[in-house]
C-alpha positions as CSV (number, residue, x, y, z in Angstrom):
1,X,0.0,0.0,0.0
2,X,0.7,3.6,-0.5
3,X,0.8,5.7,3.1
4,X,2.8,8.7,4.6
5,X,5.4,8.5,7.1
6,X,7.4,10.7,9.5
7,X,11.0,8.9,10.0
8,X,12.2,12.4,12.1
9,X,10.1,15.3,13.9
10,X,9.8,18.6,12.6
11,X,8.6,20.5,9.6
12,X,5.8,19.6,7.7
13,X,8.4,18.3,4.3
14,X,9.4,15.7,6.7
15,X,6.4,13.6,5.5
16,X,7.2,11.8,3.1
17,X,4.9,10.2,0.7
18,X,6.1,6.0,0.3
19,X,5.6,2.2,-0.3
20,X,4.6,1.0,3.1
21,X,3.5,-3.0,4.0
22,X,-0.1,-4.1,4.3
23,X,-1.4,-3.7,8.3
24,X,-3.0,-7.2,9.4
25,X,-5.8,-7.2,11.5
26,X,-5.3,-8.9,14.9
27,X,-8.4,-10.5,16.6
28,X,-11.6,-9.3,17.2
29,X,-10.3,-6.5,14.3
30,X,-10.8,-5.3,10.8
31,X,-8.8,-3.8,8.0
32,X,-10.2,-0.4,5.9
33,X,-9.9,0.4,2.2
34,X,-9.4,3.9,3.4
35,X,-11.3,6.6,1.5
36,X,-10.7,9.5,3.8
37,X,-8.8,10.1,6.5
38,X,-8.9,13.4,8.9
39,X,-5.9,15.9,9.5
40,X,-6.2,17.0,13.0
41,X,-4.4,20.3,14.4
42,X,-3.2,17.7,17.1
43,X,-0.9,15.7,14.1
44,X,1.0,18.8,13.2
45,X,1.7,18.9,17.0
46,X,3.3,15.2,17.1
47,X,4.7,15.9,13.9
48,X,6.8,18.4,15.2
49,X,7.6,16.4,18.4
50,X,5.2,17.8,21.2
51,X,2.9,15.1,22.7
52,X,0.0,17.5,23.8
53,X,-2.5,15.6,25.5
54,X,-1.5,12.3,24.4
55,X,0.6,10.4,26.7
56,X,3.2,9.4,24.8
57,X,5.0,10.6,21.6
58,X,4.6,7.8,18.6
59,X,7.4,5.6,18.2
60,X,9.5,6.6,14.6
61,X,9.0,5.8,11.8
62,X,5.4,6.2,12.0
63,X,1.9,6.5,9.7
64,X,0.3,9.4,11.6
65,X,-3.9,9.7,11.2
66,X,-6.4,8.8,14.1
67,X,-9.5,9.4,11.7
68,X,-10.6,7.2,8.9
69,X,-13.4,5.9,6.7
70,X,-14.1,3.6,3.7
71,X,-15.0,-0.5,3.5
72,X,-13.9,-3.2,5.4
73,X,-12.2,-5.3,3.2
74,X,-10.9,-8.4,5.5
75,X,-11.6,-9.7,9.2
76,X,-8.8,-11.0,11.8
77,X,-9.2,-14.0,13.8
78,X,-12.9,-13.9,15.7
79,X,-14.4,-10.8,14.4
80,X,-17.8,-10.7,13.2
81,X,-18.2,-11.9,9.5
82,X,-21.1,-9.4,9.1
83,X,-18.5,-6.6,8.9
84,X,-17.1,-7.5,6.0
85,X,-18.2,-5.3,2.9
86,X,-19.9,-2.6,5.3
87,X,-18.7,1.2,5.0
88,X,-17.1,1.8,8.3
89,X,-15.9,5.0,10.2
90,X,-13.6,5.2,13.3
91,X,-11.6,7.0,15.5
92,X,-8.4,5.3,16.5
93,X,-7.7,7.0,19.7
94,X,-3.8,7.1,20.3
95,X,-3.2,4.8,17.9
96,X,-1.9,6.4,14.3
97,X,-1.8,4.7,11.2
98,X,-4.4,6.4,9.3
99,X,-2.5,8.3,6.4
100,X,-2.7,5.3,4.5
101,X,-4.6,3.0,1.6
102,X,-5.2,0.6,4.9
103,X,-6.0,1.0,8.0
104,X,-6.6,-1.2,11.2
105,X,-8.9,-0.9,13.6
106,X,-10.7,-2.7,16.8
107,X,-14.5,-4.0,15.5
108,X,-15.4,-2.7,18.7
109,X,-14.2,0.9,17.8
110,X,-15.9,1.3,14.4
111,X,-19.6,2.4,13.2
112,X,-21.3,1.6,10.1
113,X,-21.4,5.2,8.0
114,X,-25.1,5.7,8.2
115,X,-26.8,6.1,4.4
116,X,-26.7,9.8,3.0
117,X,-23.4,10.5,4.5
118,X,-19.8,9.7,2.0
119,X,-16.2,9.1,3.8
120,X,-15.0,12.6,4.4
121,X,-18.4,13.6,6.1
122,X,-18.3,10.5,8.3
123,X,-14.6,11.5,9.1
124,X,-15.0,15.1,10.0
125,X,-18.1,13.8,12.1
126,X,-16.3,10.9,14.3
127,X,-13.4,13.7,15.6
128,X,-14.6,17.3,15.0
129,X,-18.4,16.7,15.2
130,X,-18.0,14.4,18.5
131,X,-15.4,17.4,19.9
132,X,-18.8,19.9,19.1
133,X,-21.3,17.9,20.9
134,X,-18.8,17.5,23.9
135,X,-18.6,21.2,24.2
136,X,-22.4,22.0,23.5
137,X,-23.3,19.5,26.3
138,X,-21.8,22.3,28.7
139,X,-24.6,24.8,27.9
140,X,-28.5,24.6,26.9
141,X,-28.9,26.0,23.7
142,X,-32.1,27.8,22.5
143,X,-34.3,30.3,20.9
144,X,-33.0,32.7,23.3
145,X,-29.4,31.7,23.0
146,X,-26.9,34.5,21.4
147,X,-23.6,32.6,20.7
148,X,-20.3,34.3,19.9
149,X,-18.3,31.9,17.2
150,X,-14.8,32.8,16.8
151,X,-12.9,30.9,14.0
152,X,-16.3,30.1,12.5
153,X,-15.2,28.8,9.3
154,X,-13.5,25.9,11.0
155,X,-14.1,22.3,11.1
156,X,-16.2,22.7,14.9
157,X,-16.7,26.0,14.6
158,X,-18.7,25.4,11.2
159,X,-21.0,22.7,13.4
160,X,-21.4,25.0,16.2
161,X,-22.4,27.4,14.0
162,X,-25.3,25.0,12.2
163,X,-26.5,23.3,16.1
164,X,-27.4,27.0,17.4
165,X,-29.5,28.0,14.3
166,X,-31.3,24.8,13.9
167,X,-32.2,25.7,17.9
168,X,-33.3,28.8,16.8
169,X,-30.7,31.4,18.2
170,X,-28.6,33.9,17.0
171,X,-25.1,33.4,15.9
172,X,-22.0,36.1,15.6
173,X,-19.6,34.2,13.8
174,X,-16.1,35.3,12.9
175,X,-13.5,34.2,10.6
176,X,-10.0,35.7,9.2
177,X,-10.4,37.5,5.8
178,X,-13.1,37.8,3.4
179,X,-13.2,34.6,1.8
180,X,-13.7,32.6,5.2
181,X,-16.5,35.4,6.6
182,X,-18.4,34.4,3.2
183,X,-18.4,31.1,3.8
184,X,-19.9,31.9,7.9
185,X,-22.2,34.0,6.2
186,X,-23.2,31.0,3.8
187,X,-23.5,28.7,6.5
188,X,-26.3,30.4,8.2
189,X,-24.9,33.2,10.8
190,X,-27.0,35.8,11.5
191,X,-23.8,38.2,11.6
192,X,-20.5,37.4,10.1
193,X,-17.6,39.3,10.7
194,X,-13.6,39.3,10.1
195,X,-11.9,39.6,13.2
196,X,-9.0,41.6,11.6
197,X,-11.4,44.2,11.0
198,X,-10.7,46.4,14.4
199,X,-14.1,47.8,14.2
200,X,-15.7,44.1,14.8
201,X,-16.9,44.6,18.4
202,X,-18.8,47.9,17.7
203,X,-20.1,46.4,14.8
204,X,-21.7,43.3,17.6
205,X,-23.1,45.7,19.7
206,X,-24.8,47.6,17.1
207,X,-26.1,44.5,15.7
208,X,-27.2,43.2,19.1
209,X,-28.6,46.8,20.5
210,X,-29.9,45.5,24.2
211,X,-29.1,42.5,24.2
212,X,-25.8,40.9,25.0
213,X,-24.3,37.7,24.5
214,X,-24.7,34.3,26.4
215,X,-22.3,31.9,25.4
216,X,-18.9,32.8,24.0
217,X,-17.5,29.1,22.3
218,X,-14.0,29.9,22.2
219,X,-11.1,27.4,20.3
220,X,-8.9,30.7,19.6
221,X,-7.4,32.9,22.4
222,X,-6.2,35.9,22.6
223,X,-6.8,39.2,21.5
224,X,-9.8,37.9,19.9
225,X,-11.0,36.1,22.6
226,X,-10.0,39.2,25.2
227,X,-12.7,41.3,23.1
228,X,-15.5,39.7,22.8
229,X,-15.4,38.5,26.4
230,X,-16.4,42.0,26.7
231,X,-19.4,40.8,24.8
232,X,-20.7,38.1,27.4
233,X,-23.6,39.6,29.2
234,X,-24.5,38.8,33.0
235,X,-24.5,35.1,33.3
236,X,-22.7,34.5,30.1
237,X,-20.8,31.6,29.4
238,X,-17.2,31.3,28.2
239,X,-16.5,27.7,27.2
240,X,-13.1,27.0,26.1
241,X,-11.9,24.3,24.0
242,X,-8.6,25.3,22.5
243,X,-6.0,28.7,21.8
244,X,-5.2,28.4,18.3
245,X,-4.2,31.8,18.6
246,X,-1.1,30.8,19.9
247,X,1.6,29.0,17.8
248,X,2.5,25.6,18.2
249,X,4.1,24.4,21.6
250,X,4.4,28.1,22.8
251,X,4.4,28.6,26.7
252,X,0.5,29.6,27.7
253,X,-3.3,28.9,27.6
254,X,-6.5,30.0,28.0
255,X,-7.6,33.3,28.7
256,X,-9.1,32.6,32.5
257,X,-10.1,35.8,34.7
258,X,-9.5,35.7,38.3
259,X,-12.8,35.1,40.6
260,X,-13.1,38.3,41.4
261,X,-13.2,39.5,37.6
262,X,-15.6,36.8,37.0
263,X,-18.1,37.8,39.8
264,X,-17.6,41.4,38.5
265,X,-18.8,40.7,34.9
266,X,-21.3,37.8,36.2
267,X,-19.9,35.3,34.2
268,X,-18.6,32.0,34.2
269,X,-16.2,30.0,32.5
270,X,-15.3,26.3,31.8
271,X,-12.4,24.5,30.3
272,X,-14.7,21.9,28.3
273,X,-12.0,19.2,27.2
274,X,-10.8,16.0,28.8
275,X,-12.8,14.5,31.8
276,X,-14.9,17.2,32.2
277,X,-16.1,16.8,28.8
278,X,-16.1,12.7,29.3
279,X,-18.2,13.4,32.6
280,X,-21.0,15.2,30.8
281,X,-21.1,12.9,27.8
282,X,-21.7,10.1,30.4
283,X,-22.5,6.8,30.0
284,X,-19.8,3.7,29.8
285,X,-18.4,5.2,26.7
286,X,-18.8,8.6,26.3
287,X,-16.4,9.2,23.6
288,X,-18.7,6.3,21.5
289,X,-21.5,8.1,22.8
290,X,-20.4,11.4,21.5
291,X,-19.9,9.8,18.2
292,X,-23.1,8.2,17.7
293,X,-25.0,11.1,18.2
294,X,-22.8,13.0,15.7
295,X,-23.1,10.3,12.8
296,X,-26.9,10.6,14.1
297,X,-26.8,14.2,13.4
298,X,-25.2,14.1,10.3
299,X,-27.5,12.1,8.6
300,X,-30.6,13.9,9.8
301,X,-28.7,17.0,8.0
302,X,-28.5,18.8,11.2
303,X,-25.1,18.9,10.5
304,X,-22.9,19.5,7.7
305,X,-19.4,19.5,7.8
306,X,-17.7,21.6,5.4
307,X,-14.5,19.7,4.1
308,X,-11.0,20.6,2.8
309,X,-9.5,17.8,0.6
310,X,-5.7,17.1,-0.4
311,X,-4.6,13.8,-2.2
312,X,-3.3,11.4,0.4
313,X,0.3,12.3,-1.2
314,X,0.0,16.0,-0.4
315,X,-0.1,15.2,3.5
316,X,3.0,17.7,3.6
317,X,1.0,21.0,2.4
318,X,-2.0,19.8,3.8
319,X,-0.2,20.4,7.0
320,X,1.2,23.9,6.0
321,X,-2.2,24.7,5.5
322,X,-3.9,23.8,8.4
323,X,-0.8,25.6,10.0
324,X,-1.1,28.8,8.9
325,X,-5.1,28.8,8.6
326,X,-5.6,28.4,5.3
327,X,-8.4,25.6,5.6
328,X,-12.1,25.9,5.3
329,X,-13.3,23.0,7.6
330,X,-12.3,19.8,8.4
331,X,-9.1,18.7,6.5
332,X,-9.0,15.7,4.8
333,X,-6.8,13.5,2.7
334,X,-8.0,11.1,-0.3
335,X,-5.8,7.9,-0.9
């Protein structure tokens, strides 16, 4: 098979593009024809040799990809025949091995794509669209719900975007440039704005006139994040979920206000990832549970993720781009 390895960390040209031997299935697993597998902000981390939340750093050489889709097209020892033929999707966890033509993967870790949804849907559903529903579990959304959507034209931030309107609120979303606050606009914000516009918070509050905003879902950071804070009405909510804003492995995090700042604006705010997303997802398996009801989603149409495709072989660029935000959506590579 055709796949892409790393054989050293560090820039995005060290992915190379090779020959690579077939993956078997053990037991109890599968193999995948792959026919899409996600880019996640997280690979160009590993790639570059920080470990993030993961425990470990991959052992080199290695097939990076936790995110793939397409047919089952053999069975290891004791795993259900009835898989065979069946378009699957699954997350791999901290396993890699997904920028491939194959791909392994527990039987007990997959789901069947449901009908109406094609391979790069299904991916950008099992990782971004589970990540969404984690983070929207930590607020009730509405009619009365005014959400503030920095880096709206991204892979959750497009979904986040889509679950507020079909609940009937009101959506600021922002994006970088005119392109990217086009495509917010497209996908159903009431207001879309580019946050390199300085004027972008006066132009909020005169959209908003009274009212004030009630739940800020931030992924960015920042100065960004620092001004529409300023946004969140008594009781707002400022649910955190990343800081693109800064680069790659630089010292930092969140934005987080002291208590007293907090109680003086009247509102609150909640780091949404890791257990505390796995507590409110509940259940046995909360990340499976999180992905079902994504899948779920996606084929009712409530949501769409908007994709970015590179050929499997232009896993180097598709890197750069992610890198220096010049991706609409999910990223996804085609084998």
């Amino acid at each position: 098979m055709h796949a892409v390895r790393l054989h050293a960390f560090g820039p995005a040209e060290n992915l190379t593009y090779e020959t690579a031997e077939d993956p078997e299935p053990g037991p109890g697993g599968l193999r995948i024809a792959v026919e899409a597998a996600g880019v996640h902000l997280l690979d160009t981390a590993l790639r570059q040799g920080f470990q993030g939340p993961l425990p470990a750093l991959p052992e080199l050489p290695t097939i990076p990809g936790r995110e793939v889709a397409g047919t089952v097209e053999s069975l290891g020892p004791d795993t259900d025949p009835g898989w065979l033929g069946k378009r699957v999707v699954v997350h791999l966890g901290t396993v890699p091995g997904g920028y491939a033509e194959l791909a392994v993967a527990d039987a007990d870790r997959v789901h069947e794509i449901p009908a109406g949804l094609d391979a790069a849907q299904a991916v950008a559903l099992i990782g971004t669209g589970r990540t969404a529903l984690g983070i929207l579990n930590f607020t009730a959304v509405t009619a009365e719900t005014v959400a503030l959507v920095p880096a709206a034209a991204g892979g959750i931030g497009t979904l986040l975007v889509q679950y507020v309107k079909h609940a009937g609120g009101t959506v600021i979303g922002l994006a970088g440039g005119p392109e990217k606050t086009k495509r917010v606009a497209a996908n159903g914000a009431d207001l879309a704005l580019d946050y390199k516009d300085p004027q972008w918070p006066a132009r909020v509050r005169e959209f908003l006139g009274e009212r004030r905003a009630t739940v800020l879902f931030d992924g960015v950071g920042g100065e960004t994040t620092a001004r529409a804070l300023d946004l969140l009405g008594p009781g707002g909510q400022h649910l955190i979920f990343g800081w693109s804003a800064q680069g790659i492995g630089d010292e930092g995090g969140p934005l987080l206000l002291d208590e007293a700042e907090l109680a003086r604006r009247g509102i609150t705010q909640v780091q949404t990832l890791g257990p505390a997303m796995m507590r409110k997802a509940g259940g046995d398996n909360p990340m499976r549970t999180l992905e079902s009801a994504a899948l779920d989603l996606g084929a009712r149409g409530v949501l769409v993720p908007a994709v970015d495709r590179f050929p499997l072989s232009a896993a180097a660029a598709a890197h750069r781009a992610l890198e220096t935000r010049g991706t609409t959506g999910k990223v996804v590579l085609d084998p």
